[in-house]
C-alpha positions in Angstrom: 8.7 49.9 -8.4 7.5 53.0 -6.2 5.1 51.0 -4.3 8.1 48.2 -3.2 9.8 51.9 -2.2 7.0 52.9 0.1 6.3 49.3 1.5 10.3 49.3 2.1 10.1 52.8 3.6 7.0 52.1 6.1 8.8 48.9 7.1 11.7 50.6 8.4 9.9 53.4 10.1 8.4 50.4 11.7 11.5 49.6 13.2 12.7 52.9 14.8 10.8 53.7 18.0 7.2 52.8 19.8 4.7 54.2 21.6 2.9 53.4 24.6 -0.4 52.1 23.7 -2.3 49.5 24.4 -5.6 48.0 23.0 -8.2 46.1 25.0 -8.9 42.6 25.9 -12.5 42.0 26.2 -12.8 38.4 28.2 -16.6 37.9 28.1 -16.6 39.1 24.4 -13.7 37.1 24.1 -12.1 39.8 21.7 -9.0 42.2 21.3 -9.8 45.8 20.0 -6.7 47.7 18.7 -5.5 50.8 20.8 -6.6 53.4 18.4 -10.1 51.5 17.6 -9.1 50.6 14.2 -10.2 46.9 14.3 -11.0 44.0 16.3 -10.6 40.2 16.1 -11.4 37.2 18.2 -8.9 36.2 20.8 -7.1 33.1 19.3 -8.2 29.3 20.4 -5.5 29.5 23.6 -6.0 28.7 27.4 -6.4 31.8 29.6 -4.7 33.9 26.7 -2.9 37.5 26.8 -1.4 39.6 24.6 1.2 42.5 24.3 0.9 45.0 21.7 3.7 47.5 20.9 3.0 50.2 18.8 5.7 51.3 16.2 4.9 54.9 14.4 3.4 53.2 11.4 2.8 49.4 12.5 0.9 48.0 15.5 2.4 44.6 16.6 0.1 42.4 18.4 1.5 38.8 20.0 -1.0 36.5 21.8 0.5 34.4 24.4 -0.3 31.5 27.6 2.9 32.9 29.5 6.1 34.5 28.5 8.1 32.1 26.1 5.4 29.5 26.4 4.1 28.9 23.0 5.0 25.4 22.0 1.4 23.7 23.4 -0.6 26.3 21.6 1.2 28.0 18.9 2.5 31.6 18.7 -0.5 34.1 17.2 0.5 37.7 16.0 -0.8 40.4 14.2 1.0 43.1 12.6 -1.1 46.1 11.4 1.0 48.5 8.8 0.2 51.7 7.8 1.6 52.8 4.2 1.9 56.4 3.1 -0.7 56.1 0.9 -3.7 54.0 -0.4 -2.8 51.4 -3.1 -5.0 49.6 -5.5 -5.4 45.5 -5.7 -3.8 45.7 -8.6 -0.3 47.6 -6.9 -1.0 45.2 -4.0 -0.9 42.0 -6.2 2.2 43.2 -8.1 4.4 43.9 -5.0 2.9 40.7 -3.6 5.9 38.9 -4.4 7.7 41.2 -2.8 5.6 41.7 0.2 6.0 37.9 1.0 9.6 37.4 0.7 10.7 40.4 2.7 8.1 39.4 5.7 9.7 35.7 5.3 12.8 36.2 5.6 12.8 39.1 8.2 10.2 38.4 10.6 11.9 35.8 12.6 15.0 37.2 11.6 16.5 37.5 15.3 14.7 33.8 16.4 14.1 31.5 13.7 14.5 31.0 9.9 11.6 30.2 7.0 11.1 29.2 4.0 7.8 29.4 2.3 6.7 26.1 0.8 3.2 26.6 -0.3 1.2 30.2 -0.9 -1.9 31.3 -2.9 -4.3 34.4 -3.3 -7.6 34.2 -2.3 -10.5 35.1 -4.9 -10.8 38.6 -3.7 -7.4 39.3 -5.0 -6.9 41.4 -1.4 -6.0 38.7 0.4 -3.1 36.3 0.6 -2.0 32.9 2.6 1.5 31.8 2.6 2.6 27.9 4.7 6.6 28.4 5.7 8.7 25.8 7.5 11.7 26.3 9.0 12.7 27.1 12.9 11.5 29.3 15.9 13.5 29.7 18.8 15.3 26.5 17.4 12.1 24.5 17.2 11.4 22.8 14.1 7.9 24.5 13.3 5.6 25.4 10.1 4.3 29.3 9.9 1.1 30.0 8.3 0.2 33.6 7.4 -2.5 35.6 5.5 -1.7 38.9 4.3 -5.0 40.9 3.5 -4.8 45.0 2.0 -7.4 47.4 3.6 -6.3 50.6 1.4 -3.5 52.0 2.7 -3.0 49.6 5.2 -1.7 45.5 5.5 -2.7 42.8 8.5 -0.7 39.7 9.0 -2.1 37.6 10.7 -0.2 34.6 11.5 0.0 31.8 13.5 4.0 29.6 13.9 3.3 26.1 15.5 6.3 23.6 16.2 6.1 20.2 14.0 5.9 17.9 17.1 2.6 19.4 17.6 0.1 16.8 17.9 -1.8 19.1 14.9 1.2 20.7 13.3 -0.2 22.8 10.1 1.2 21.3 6.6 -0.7 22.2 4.1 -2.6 25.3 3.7 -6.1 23.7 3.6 -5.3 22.7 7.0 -7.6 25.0 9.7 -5.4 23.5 12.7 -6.4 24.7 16.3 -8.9 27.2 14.4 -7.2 29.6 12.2 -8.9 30.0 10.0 -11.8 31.6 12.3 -9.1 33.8 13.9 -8.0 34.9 10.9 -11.9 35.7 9.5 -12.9 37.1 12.8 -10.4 39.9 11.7 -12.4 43.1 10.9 -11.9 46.7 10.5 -14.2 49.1 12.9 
């Protein structure tokens, strides 16, 4: 599977060095552009939000936040924007898909929590994917929701972990708790 190879080989170029970038916060737009102007979503549904992007050589990693380590009351939002060596159809995205989901579940949170995914399914335009995990974040008993969508030769996923104590924890994917599913179709390339 050359196109699990090239997925594989982006991730771990991922995780070698960064760059000093960073995109742009628009408050009375109440949007984040990324640093090189390749797309834009909303700001998440948080109070007085913030984010820190780092910029890896072929992924931009985008965390929205309240305050450092503060995430319980709100949830933690991320994006992560990969670029792969080269364009790939819907149908090579939809046959690595498995792939794609199981590596990004299981390494992720690797360093601060552990998932399993309980729930996923594609969306009709075949470019798009949602997957519900449950398992722990920073020892928190929590749900992860994420949607996986293919622009060519590059991946979003966005994604949004919220504890189970929450007063609106997410359990099922049909669930748009605290307005995800906005974030996540506010998502657009520029």
């Amino acid at each position: 599977m050359r196109i699990t190879a090239i997925l594989g080989l982006a991730l771990f170029l991922m995780s070698c060095s960064t760059l000093n970038v960073s995109g742009r916060m628009d408050f009375k737009n109440e949007t984040y552009t990324s640093p090189n102007n390749e797309f834009i979503v909303d700001l998440p549904a948080l109070v007085h939000p913030n984010a820190k992007d780092t910029v890896y050589p072929n992924q931009l990693f985008v965390d929205f936040f309240i305050g450092s380590g503060y995430w319980t009351p709100q949830g933690l939002h991320t994006i992560e924007w990969v670029t792969l060596p080269k364009e790939i159809t819907t149908e090579q995205f939809q046959k690595v898909l498995p792939d794609i989901v199981n590596e990004h579940s299981q390494n992720r949170f690797r360093s601060t929590g552990e998932f399993n995914v309980i729930e996923q399914r594609n969306f009709p335009d075949s470019n798009s994917h949602k997957f519900l995990a449950k398992g722990t974040y920073q020892t928190v008993a929590s749900t992860w929701i994420c949607t996986i969508k293919l622009y060519k030769n590059r991946i979003v996923f966005i994604s949004k972990v919220l504890p189970l104590e929450n007063p609106k924890p997410i359990t099922k994917l049909d669930e748009n708790t605290d307005s995800y599913s906005q974030w996540v179709e506010s998502f657009r390339m520029l």
